[in-house]
N, C-alpha and C positions, 0 to 999 in steps of 0.2 A: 434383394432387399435384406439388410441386419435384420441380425435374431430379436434385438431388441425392438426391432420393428416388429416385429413377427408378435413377437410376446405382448408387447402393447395392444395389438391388433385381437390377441388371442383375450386377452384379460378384458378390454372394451363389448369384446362379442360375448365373451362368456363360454367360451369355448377351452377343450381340454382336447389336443394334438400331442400323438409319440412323436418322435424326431423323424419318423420316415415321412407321416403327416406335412410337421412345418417343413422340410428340406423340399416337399412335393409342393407347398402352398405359397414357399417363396418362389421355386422355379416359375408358377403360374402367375404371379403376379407379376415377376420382371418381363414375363412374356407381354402381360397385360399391358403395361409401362412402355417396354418398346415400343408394341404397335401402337398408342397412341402418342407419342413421340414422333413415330413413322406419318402420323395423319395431319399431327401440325405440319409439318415440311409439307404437307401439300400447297400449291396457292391458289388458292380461292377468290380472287381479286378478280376475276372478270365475271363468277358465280353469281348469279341474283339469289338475293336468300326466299326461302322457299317456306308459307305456313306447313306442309305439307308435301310428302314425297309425290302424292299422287296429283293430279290437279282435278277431282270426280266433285261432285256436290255429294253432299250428304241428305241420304232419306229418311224423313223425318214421318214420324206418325204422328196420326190427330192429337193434342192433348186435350185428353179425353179421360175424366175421372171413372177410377172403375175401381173394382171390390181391392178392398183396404187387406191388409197380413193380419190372420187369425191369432195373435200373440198367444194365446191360450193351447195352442195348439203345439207353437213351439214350448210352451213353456211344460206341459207334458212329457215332450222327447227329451227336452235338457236332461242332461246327468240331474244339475243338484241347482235347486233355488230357493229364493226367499224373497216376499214379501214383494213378488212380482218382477223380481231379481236375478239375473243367471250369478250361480257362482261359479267360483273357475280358481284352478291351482296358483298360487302367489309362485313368478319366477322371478322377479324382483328380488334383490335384496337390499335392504340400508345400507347405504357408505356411512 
């Protein structure tokens, strides 16, 4: 993968890599890359597609109303709130 790939990749995630970092992140990607390159070449043409790897039913419990989440409770452990509000550090920035 180009650097300018890399860089792009790095600036979309918000990330900050030394060059030992990107030269490790690009090895691991093009690794990623081949092997699925490698899995299209399979052919899957006689394959039934499948919802599911396994073929088991799913165990399902009663639905059955039962005691509701104490908000108040968390709202005590939270770091920091307001006005029934969790707050939380802005990692966001404006473009």
């Amino acid at each position: 993968m180009d650097e300018a790939t890399i860089e792009r990749l790095m600036a979309l995630s918000q990330l900050s890599l030394d060059h030992h970092e990107k030269a490790k992140l690009s090895a691991d990607l093009d690794s990623i890359i081949s092997f699925i390159e490698a899995m299209n070449q399979v052919s899957t043409e006689d394959v039934e597609p499948l919802a599911h790897a396994l073929d088991l039913t799913q165990t399902l419990r009663p639905d059955v109303a039962v005691g509701g989440i104490d908000r108040s409770a968390f709202q005590r452990i939270a770091p920091e709130t307001s006005d029934g509000f969790y707050l939380v550090p802005k990692v966001l920035q404006q473009r």
